[in-house]
C-alpha positions as CSV (number, residue, x, y, z in Angstrom):
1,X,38.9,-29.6,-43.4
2,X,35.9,-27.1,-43.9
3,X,35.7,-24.3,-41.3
4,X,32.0,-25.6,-40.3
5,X,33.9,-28.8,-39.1
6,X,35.4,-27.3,-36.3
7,X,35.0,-29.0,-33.1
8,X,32.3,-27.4,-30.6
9,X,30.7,-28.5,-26.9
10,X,27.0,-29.6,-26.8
11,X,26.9,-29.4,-23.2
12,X,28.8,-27.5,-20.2
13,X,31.0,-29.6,-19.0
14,X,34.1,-30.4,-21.9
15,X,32.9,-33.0,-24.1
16,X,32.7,-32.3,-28.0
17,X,31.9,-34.7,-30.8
18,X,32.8,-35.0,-34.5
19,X,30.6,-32.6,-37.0
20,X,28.8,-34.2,-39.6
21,X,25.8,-33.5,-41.5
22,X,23.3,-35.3,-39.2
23,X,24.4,-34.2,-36.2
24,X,24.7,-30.3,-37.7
25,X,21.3,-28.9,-37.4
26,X,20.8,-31.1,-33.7
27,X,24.0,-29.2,-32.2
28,X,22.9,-25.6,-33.2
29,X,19.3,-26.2,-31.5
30,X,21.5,-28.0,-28.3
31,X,23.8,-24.5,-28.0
32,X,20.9,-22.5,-28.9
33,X,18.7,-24.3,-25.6
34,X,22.0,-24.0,-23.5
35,X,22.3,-20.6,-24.3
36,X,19.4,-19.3,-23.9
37,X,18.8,-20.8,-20.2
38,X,20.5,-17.5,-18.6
39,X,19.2,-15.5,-20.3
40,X,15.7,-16.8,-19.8
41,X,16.5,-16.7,-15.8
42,X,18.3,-13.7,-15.7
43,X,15.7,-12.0,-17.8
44,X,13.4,-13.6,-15.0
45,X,15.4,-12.1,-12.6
46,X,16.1,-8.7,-13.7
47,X,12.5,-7.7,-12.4
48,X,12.6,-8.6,-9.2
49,X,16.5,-7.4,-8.8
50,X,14.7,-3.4,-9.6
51,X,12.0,-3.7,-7.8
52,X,14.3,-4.6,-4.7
53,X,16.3,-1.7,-5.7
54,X,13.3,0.4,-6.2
55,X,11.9,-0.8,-2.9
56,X,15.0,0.3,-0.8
57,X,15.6,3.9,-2.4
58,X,11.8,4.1,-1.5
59,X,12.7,3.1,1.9
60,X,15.6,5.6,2.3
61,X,13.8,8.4,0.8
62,X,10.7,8.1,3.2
63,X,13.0,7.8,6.2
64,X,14.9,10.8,5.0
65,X,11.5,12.7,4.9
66,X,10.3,11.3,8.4
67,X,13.9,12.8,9.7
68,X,13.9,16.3,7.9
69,X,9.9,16.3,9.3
70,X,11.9,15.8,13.0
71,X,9.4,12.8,13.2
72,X,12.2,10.9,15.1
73,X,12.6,13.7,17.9
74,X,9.1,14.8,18.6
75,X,6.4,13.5,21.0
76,X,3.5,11.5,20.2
77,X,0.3,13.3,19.5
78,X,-3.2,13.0,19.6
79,X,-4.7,10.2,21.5
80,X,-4.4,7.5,18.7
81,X,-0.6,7.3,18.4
82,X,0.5,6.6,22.0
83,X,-2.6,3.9,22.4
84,X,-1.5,2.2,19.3
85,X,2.0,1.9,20.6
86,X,1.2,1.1,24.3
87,X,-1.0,-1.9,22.7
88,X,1.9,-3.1,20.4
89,X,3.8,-3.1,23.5
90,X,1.5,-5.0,25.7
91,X,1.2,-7.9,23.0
92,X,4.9,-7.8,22.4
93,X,5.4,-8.1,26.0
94,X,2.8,-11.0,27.1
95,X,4.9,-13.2,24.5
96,X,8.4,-11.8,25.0
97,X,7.0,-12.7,29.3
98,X,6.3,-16.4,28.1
99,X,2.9,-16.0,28.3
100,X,2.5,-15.9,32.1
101,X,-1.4,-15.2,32.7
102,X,-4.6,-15.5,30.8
103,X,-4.9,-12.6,28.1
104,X,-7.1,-10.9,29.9
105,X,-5.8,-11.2,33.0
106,X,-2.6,-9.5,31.5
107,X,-4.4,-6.7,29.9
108,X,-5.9,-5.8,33.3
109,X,-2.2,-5.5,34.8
110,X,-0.6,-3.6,31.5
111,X,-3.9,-1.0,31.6
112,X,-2.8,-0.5,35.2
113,X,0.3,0.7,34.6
114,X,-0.1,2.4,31.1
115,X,-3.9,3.2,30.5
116,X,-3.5,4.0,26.9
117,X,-4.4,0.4,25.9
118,X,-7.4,0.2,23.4
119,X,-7.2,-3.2,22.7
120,X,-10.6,-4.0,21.0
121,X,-11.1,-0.3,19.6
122,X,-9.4,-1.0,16.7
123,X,-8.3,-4.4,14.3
124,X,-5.6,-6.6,16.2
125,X,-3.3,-6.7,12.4
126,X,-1.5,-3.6,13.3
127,X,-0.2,-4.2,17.1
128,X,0.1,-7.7,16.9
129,X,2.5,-6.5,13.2
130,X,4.2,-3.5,15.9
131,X,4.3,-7.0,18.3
132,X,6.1,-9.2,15.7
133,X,8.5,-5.9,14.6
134,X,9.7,-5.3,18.4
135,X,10.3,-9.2,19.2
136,X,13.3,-8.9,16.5
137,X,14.1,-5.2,17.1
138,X,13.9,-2.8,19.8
139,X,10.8,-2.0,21.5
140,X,11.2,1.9,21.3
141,X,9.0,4.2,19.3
142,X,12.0,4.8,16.7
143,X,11.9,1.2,16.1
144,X,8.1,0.9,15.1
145,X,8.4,4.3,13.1
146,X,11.1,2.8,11.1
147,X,8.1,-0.1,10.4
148,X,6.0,3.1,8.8
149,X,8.5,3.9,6.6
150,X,8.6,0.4,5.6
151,X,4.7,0.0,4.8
152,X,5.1,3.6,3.1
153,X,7.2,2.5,1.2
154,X,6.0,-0.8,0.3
155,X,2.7,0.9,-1.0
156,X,5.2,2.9,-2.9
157,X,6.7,-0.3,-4.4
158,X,3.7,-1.9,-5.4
159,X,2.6,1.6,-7.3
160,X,5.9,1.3,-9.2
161,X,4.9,-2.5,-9.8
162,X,1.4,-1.5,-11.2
163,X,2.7,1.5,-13.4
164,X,6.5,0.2,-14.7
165,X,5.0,-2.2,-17.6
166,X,2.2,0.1,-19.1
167,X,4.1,3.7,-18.3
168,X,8.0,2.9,-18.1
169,X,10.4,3.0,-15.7
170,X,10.6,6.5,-15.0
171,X,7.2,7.7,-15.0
172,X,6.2,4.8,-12.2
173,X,9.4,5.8,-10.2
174,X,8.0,9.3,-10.0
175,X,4.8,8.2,-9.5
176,X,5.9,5.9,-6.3
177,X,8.1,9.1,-5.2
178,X,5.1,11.0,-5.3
179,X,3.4,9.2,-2.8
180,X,6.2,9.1,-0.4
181,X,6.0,12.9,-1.1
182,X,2.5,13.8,-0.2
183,X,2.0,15.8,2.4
184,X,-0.5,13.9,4.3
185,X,1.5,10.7,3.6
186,X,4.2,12.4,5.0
187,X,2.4,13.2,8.2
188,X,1.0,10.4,9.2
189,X,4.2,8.4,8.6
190,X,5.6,10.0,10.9
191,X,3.3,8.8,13.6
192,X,2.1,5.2,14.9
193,X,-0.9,5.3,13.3
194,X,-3.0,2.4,11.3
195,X,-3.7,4.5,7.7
196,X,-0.9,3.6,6.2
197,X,-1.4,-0.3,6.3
198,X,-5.1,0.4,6.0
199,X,-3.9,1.8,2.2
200,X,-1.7,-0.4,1.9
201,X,-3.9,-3.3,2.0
202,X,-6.5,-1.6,0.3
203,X,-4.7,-0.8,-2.8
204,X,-3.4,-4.7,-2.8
205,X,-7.2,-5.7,-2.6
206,X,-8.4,-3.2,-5.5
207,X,-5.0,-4.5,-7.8
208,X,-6.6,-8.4,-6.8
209,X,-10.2,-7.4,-7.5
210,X,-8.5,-6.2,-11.0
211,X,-7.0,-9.3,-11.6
212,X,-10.0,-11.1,-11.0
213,X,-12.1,-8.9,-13.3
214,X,-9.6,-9.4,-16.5
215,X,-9.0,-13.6,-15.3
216,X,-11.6,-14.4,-13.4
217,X,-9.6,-16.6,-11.5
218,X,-11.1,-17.8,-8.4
219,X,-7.8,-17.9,-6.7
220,X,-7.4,-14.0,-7.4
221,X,-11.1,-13.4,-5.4
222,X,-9.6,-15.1,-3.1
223,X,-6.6,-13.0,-2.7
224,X,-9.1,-10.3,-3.1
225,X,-10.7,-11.9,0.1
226,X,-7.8,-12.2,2.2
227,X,-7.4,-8.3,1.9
228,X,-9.9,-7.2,2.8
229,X,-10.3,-9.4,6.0
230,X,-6.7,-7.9,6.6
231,X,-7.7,-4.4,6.1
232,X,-10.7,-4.6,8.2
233,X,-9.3,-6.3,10.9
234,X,-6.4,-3.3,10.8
235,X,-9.5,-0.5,11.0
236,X,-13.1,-1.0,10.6
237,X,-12.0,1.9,7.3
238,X,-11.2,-1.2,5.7
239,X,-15.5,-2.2,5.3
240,X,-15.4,0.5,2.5
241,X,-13.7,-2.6,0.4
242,X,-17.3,-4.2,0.1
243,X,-18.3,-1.8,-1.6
244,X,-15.8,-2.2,-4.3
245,X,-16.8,-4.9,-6.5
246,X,-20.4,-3.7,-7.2
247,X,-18.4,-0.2,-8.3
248,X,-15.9,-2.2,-10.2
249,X,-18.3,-4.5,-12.0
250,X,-20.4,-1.6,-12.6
251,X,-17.2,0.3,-14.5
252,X,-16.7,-2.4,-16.2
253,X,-20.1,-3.3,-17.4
254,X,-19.4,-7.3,-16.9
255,X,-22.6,-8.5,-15.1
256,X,-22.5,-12.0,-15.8
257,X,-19.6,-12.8,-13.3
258,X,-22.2,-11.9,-10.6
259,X,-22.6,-15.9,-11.8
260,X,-19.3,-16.6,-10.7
261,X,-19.2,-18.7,-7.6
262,X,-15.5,-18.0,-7.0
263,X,-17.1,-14.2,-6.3
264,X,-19.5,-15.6,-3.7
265,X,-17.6,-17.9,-2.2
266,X,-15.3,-14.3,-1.9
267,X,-17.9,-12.6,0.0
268,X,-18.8,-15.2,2.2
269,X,-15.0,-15.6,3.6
270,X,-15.4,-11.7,4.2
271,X,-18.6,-12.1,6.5
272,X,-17.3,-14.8,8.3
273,X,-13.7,-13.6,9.3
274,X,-14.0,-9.9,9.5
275,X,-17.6,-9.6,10.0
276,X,-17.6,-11.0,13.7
277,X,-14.4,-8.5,14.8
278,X,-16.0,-5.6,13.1
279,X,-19.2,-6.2,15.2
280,X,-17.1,-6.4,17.6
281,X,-15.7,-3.6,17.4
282,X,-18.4,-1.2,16.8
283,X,-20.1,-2.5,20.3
284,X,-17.0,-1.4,21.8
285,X,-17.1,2.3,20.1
286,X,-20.5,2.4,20.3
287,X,-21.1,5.9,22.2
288,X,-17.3,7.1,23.3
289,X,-17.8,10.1,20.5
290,X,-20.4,12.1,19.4
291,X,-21.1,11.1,15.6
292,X,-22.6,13.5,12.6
293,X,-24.8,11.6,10.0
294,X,-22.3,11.0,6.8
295,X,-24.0,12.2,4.2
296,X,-23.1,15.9,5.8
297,X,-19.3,14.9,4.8
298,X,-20.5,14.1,0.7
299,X,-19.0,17.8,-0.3
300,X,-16.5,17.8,2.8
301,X,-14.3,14.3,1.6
302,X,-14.9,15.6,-2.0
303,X,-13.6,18.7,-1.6
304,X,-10.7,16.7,0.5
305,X,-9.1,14.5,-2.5
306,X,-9.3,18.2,-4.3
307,X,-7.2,19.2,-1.9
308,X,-4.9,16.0,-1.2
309,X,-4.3,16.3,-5.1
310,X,-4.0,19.9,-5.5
311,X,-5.8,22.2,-8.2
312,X,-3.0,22.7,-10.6
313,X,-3.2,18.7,-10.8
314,X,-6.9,17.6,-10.3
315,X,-7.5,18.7,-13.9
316,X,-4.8,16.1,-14.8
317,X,-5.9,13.2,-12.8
318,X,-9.7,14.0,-14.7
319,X,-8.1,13.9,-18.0
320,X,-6.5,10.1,-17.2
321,X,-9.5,9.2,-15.2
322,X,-11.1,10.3,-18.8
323,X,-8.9,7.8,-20.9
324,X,-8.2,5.0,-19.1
325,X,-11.8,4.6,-17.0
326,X,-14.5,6.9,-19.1
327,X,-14.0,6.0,-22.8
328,X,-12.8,2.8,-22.0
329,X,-15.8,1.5,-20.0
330,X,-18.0,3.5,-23.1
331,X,-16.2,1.0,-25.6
332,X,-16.0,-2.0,-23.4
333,X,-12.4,-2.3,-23.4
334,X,-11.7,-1.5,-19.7
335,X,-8.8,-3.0,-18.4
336,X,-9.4,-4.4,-14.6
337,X,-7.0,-2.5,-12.5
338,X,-8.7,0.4,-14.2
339,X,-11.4,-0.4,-13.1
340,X,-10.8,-1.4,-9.8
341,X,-8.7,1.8,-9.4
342,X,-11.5,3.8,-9.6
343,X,-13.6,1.6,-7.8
344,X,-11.9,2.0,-4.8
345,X,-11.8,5.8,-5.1
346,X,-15.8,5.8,-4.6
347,X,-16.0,3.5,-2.5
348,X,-14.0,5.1,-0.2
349,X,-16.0,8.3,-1.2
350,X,-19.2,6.5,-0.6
351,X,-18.5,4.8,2.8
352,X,-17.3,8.3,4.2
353,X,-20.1,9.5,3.1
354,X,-22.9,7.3,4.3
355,X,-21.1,6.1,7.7
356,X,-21.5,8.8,10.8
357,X,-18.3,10.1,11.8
358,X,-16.7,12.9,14.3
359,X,-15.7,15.1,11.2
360,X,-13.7,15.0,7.8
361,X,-9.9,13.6,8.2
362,X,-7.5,14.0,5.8
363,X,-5.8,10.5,6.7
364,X,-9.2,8.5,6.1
365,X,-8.2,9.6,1.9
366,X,-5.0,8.0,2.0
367,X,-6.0,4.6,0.6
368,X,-7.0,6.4,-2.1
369,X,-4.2,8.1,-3.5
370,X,-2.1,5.2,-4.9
371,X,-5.4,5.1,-7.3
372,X,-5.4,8.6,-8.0
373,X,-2.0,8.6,-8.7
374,X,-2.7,5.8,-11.3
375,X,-4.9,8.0,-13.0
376,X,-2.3,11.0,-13.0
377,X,0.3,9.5,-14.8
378,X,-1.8,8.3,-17.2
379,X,-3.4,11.9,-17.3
380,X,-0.3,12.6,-17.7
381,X,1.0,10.4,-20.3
382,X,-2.5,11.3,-22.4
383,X,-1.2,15.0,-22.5
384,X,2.4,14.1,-23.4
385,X,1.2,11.5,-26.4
386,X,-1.0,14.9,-27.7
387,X,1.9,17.0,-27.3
388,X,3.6,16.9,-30.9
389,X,7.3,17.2,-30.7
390,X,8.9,14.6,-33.1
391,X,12.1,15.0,-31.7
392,X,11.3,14.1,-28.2
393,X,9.9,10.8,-27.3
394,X,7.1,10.7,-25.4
395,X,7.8,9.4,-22.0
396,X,10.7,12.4,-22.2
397,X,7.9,14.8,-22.4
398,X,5.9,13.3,-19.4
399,X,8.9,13.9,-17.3
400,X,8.9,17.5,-18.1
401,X,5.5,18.0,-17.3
402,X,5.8,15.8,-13.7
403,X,9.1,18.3,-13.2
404,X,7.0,21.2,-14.3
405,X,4.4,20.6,-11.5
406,X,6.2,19.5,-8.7
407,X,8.0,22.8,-8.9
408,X,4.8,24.7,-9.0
409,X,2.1,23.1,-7.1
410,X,0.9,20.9,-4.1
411,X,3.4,18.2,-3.8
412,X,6.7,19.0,-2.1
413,X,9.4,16.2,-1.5
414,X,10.6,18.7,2.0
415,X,7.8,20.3,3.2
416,X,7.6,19.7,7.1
417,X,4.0,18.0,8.5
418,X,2.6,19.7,10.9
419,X,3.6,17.4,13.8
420,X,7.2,19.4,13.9
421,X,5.5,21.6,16.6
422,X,5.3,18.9,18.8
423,X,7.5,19.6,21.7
424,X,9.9,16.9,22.5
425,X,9.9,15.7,26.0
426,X,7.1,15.5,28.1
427,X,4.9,12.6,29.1
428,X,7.0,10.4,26.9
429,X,10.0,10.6,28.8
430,X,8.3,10.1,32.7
431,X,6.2,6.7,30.4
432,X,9.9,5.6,29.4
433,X,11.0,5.4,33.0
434,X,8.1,4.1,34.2
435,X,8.3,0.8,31.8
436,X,12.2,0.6,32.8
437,X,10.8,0.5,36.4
438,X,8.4,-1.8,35.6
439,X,10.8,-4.2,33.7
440,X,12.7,-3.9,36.5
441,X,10.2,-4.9,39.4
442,X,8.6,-7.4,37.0
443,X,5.1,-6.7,35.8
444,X,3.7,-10.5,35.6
445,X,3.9,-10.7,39.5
């Protein structure tokens, strides 16, 4: 009998038939389908499985840095952080109570006891998120700094995600790394503060503003929508995201989807979730600090991303904001997260610079760094592709540049924020026993 006559299966399971010449051609597309099943869901799967992997190195490296910055052992500081985590608590604790009086009523007892609740001063997203986090886990300031590191690191992810396709794995590894690694990111990790989920929903609302600018999808304006409701009710920073579409469509010199009533219906979602709140809001801040017009902070928040970025790499970030936002827009050809990237640089700029404020804060510029860190690797990867050495591919030769300026300039992977000075102890131990003795005596009655 010929060789091709062998017996072979057609399915999973045992069952083989006789070969002949009919049935020939039908079996090698059968074992073809079978076999290529598993590998169609395992190449499925493969993504997801390293961006999980990504995702919790991120996680252990910012812990690590919140650790060696003693973020873990030191008091709270400013007046922010502690009325941040006294409002988490009070939420947490009106549910964990069963709910025993009106909301109000229970705010009224809490501020008794702790007056650091703002309730009001700022979005609800991030205490009732601190709320939700200390239901599960324990309601301790460890606890809810352990939630920063995991929306650090999340923003760090969803870098990775944007960059790994386009740039590699390595280059959008270092890229997420250097996030994590920023000194101001570092800082403000290490406290209970709302600027970290204020970037991280803005950068997910530029990336779906992208989306909608290469599909124009409506369900990717709504996305886009959704966002920025969720960033403004985190901090009234977040209204800086209305500005980015009109910078965005601007970029990318596409007019006519002003027609688009997916983009309307957008805008109209935005107004009538986040627009009451943020009115809201401002009545309630309205005179508690003395407020300089913003155009006097134009210069001050420009000068600031100079100095977020560093000198030795601002000429870098110009050179990719050069080839993937400049020359493409010039030709047309601009790809939407491009555009949106750069978008939400200026508006961020913009809003800083029109709104009154107390003074120039380095943490307001941390939305936009995952978007200047787009433009650096691809700064970057522009200055590697012009560097000619056959020998050495490419992506090899970004590395060594990213190696050669994290050992000579701003970024540091160890260097200690500032709020290692804080002096453990203090007020934060005598608020401790007083919620124990509160527990204790019940504070619903």
């Amino acid at each position: 009998m010929d060789r091709a006559a062998r017996k072979f299966e057609i399915t999973p399971a045992v069952k083989t038939v006789q070969p002949s010449i009919e049935t020939g051609p039908i079996r090698a597309e059968v074992r073809s389908e079978f076999a290529d099943g598993p590998k169609t869901f395992r190449a499925g799967l493969t993504p997801v499985l390293r961006s999980s992997t990504v995702f919790l190195a991120l996680l252990l490296v910012v812990i690590l840095l919140q650790w060696l910055g003693s973020a873990y052992s030191s008091e709270f500081g400013g007046a922010d952080e502690p009325a941040h985590f006294v409002t988490g608590l009070m939420i947490r604790d009106y549910v964990a109570s069963g709910f025993p009086s009106s909301p109000v009523t229970w705010a009224e007892k809490y501020y008794v006891h702790y007056p650091r609740v703002a309730f009001s001063m700022w979005g609800p997203l991030l205490h009732i998120t601190e709320a939700a986090w200390t239901l599960v886990f324990p309601p301790t300031r460890i606890s809810i700094l352990l939630l920063m590191a995991l929306i650090t690191a999340t923003t760090s992810t969803l870098l990775y995600r944007v960059l790994v396709e386009e740039f590699g794995t390595m280059l959008a590894v270092m890229a997420a790394l250097l996030f994590a690694a920023t000194p101001v990111v570092q800082h403000y990790t290490g406290m209970v503060m709302a600027d970290g989920l204020v970037a991280l929903l803005d950068f997910c609302a530029a990336m779906a503003f992208g989306r909608y600018l290469d599909t124009q999808k409506p369900k990717h304006a709504m996305l886009f929508a959704a966002f920025v409701c969720l960033s403004i009710l985190t901090k009234g920073n977040g209204v800086a995201l209305v500005l980015l579409p009109g910078f965005a469509i601007l970029f990318k010199r596409n007019f006519g989807i002003l027609k688009n009533r997916s983009l309307w219906i957008a805008a109209a979602i935005v107004v009538c979730i986040a627009g009451p709140w943020q009115y809201y809001s401002a009545k309630a801040l309205a005179g508690i600090a003395e407020r300089q017009p913003g155009g006097t902070f134009s210069i001050g928040y420009a000068r600031a991303i100079v100095y977020i970025v560093g000198l030795g790499l601002s000429p870098v970030v110009a050179i990719g904001v050069w080839d993937r936002l400049v020359m493409p827009a010039w030709r047309r050809t601009l790809a939407g997260k491009w555009a949106a990237a750069g978008a939400l640089i200026f508006s961020v700029w913009t809003f800083y610079s029109l709104v009154p404020a107390e003074g120039v804060e380095l943490r307001y510029l941390i939305a936009v760094i995952p978007a200047i860190l787009l433009f650096l690797v691809a700064g970057i990867g522009a200055i590697a592709r012009g560097i000619v050495i056959p020998s050495i591919p490419w992506r090899q030769r970004a590395l060594g540049i990213i190696g050669e300026y994290l050992g000579r300039m701003h970024f540091r992977l160890l260097d200690r924020p500032s709020y290692v000075v804080r002096a453990t102890g203090g007020f934060g131990e005598v608020s401790a026993i007083s919620r124990i003795e509160d527990s204790q005596n019940g504070l619903s009655r």
